[in-house]
N, C-alpha and C positions, 0 to 999 in steps of 0.2 A: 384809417390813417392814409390811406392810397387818396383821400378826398382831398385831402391838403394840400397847399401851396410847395413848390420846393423852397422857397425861404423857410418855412417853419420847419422842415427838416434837417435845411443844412445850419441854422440858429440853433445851437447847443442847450441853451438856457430855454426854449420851446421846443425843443425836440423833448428835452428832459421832462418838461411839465407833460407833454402830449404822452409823454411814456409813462409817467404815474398813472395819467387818468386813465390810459389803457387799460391798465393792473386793475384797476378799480373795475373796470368795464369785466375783465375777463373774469375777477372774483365771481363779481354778480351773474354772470352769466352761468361758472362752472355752481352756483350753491344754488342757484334759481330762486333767491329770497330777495325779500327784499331790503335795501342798503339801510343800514340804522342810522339815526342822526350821528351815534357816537363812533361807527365805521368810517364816515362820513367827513367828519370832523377831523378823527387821529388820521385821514388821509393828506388834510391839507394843513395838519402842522409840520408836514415834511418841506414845505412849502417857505421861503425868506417872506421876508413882508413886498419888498418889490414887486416880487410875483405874485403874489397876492391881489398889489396893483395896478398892475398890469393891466389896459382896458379890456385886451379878449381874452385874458382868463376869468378875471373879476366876471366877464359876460361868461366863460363859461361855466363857472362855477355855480353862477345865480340862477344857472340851467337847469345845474345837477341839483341844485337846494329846492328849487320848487317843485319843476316835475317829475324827478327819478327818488329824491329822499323826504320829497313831502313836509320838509321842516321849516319851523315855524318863522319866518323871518323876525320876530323879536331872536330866538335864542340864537339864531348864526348872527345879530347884530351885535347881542352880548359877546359871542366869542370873537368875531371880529377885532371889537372893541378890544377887546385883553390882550387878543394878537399883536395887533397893529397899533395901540393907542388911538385910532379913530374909530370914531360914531358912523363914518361913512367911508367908502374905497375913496380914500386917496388918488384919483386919478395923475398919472404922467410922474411916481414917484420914482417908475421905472429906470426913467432915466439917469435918477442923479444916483445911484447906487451899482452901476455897472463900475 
């Protein structure tokens, strides 16, 4: 977190997101397994759909789906999709939901 920008820490709404994924970070670290799709998952329906949106979350999220949980990009598009009602991140929906 020290890599960060100070906008993203003093932005409440990405300090908040950056504090989730931590959690997520520190679980995997203290259980040294590896993250399940459905760990994975129940982490980011804590998540609005905004943020979801979001273009550097959506990036970092697409981070943690391929190279740290391995999962399948059909089933995060189905869940995507149920979350969000789109087939695709919604890019800039950010905005209009503040």
């Amino acid at each position: 977190m020290r890599n960060l920008p100070t906008a993203i820490h003093d932005d409440p709404s990405c300090s908040l997101i950056v504090q989730k994924l931590s959690l997520l970070a520190m679980k995997m670290t203290e259980d040294m397994v590896q993250v399940t799709s459905s760990a994975f998952l129940a982490s980011l329906r804590t998540l609005r759909t905004w943020e979801l949106c979001s273009p550097d979350v959506a990036a970092a999220i697409e981070f943690v789906r391929a190279q740290i949980v391995h999962m399948a990009t059909d089933e995060f598009d189905q869940w995507r999709e149920a979350k969000t009602g789109e087939k695709e991140t919604p890019m800039g929906i950010e905005s209009k939901a503040k």
